[in-house]
C-alpha positions as a Markdown table, in Angstrom:
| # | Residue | x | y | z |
|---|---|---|---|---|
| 1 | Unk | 0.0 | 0.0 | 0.0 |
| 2 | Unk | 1.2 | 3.6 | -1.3 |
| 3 | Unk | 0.4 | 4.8 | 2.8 |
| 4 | Unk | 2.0 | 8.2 | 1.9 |
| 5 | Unk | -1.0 | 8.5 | -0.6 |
| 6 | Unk | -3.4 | 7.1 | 2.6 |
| 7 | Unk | -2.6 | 9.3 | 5.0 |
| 8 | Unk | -2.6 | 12.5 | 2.9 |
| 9 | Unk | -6.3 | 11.2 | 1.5 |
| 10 | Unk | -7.3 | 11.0 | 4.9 |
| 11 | Unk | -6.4 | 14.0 | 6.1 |
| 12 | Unk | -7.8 | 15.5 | 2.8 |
| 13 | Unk | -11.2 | 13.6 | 4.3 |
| 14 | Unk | -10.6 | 15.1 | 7.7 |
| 15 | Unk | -10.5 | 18.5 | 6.7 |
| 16 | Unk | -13.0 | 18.6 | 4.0 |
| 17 | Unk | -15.4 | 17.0 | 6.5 |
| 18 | Unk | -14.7 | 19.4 | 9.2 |
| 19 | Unk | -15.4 | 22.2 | 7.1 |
| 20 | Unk | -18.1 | 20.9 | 5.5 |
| 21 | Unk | -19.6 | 19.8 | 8.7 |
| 22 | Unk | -19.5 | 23.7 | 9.9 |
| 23 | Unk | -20.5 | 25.7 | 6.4 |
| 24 | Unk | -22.7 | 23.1 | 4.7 |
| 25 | Unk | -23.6 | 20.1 | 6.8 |
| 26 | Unk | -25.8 | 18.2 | 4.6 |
| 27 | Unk | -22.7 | 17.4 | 2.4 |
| 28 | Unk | -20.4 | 15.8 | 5.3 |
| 29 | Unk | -20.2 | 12.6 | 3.5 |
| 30 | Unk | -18.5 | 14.2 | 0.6 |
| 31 | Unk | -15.1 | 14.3 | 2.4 |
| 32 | Unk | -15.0 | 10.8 | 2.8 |
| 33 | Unk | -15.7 | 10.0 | -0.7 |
| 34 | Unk | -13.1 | 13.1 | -2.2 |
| 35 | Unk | -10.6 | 11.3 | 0.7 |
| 36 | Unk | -10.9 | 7.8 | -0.8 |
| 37 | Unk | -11.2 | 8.6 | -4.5 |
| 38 | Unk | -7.8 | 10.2 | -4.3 |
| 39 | Unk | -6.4 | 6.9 | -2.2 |
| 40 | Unk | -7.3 | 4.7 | -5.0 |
| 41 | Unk | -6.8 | 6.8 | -7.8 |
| 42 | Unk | -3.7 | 8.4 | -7.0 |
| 43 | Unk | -2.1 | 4.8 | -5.7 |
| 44 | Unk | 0.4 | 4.5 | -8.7 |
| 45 | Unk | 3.2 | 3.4 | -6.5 |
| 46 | Unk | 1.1 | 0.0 | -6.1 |
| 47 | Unk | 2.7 | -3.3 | -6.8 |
| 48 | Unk | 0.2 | -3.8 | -9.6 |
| 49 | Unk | -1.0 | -0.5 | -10.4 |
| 50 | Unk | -2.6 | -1.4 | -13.5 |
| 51 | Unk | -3.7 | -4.4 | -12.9 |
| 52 | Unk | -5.9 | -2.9 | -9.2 |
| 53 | Unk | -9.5 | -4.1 | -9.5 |
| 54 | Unk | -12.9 | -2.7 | -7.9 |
| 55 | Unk | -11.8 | -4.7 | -4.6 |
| 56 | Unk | -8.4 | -2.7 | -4.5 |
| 57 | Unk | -9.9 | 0.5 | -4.9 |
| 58 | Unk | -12.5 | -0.5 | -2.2 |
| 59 | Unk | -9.5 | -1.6 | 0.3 |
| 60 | Unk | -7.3 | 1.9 | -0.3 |
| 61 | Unk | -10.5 | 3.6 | 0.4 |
| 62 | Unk | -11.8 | 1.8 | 3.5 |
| 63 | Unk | -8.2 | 2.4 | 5.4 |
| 64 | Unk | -8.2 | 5.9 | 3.9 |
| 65 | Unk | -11.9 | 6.0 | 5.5 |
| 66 | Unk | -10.8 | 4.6 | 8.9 |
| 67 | Unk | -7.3 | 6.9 | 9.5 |
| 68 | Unk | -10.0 | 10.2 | 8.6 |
| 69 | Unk | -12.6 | 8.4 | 10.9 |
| 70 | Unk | -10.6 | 9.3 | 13.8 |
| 71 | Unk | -8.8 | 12.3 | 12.3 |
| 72 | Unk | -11.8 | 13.7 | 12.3 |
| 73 | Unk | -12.9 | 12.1 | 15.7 |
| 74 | Unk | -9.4 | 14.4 | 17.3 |
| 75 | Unk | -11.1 | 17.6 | 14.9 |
| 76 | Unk | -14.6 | 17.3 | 16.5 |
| 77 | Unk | -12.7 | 16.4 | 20.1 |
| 78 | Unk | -10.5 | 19.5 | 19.9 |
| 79 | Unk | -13.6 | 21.9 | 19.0 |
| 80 | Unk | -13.7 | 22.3 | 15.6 |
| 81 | Unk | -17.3 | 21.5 | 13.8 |
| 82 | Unk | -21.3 | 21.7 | 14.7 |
| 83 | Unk | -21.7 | 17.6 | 15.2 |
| 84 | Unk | -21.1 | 18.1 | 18.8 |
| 85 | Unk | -24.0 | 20.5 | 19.2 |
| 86 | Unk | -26.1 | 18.5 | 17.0 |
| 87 | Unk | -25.4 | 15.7 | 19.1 |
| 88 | Unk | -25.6 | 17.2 | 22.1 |
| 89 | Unk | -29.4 | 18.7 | 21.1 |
| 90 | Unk | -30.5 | 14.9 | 19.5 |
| 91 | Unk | -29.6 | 13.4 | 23.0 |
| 92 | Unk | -30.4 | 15.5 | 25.3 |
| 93 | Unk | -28.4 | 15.3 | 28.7 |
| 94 | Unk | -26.2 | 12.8 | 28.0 |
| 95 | Unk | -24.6 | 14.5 | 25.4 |
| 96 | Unk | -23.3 | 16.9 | 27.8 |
| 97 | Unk | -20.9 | 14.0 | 29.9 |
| 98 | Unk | -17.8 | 14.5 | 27.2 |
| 99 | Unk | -16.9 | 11.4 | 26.7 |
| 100 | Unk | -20.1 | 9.9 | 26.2 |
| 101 | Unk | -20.1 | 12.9 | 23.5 |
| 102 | Unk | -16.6 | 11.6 | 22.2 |
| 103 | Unk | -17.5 | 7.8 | 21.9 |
| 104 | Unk | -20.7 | 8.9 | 20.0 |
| 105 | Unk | -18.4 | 11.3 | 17.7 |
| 106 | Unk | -15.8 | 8.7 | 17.3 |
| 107 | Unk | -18.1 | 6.1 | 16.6 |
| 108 | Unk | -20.4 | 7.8 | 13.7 |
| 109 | Unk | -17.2 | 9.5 | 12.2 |
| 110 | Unk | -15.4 | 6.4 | 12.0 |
| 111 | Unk | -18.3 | 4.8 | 10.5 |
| 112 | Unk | -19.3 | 7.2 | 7.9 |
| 113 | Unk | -15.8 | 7.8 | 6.8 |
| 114 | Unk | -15.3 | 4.0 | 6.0 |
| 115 | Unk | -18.5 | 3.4 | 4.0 |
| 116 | Unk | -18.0 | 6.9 | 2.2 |
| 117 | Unk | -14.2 | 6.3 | 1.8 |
| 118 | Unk | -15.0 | 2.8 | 0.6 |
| 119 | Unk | -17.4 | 4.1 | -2.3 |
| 120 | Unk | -14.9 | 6.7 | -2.8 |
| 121 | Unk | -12.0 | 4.1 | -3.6 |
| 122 | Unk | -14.6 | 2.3 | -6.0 |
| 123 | Unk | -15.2 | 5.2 | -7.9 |
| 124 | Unk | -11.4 | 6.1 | -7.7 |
| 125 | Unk | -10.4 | 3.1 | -9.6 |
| 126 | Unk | -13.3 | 3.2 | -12.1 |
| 127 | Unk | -12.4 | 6.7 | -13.3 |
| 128 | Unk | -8.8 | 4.8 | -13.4 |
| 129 | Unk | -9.7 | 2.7 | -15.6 |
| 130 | Unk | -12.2 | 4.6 | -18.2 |
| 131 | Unk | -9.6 | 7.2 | -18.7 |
């Protein structure tokens, strides 16, 4: 794996989620996908580059999901972003014990990041391949 290529996609997802999650919220998940379509289509120091399939694309995406999951997670932590608020007015009470609030951000970060970033990476290496 090209993890120079991961870790800049995922912070690419980290950012582009934290901003998007304080000027436009409805279009968090686009972070994610941006994050893992640059994972799998920018991955030319892969063994096999042209030779990387759908489920290649779909693995460089997922861990370039995961490692932005919980960049973001230590964004949203540190005070940067609304989901916190919007959390903390869904739940009520026990959104105000922080790291209740923490395990909640973590979990649905983590969790959107690797389905999005996993989409991403399938569209990453389908572009790759029809160009």
């Amino acid at each position: 794996m090209e993890w120079k290529v991961i870790g800049l996609s995922a912070l690419i997802n980290a950012v582009l989620t934290t901003l998007l999650s304080i000027y436009m919220l409805p279009f968090i998940f686009a972070g994610p996908l941006i994050g893992g379509f640059l994972a799998a289509y920018l991955s030319q120091g892969y063994e096999d580059y042209a030779l990387m399939d759908k489920k290649d694309g779909a693995v460089l995406g997922a861990v370039s999901g995961l490692l932005g999951g919980f960049i973001i997670t230590l964004f949203f932590i540190l005070g940067f972003g609304t989901i916190g608020v919007v959390i903390k007015s869904v739940i009520g009470n026990i959104g105000n014990n922080p790291i209740i609030l923490a395990y909640i951000i973590l979990q649905l970060s983590v969790i959107m990041s690797f389905i999005f970033g996993l989409l991403g990476g399938i569209v990453g290496i389908f572009v790759k391949d029809n160009m």
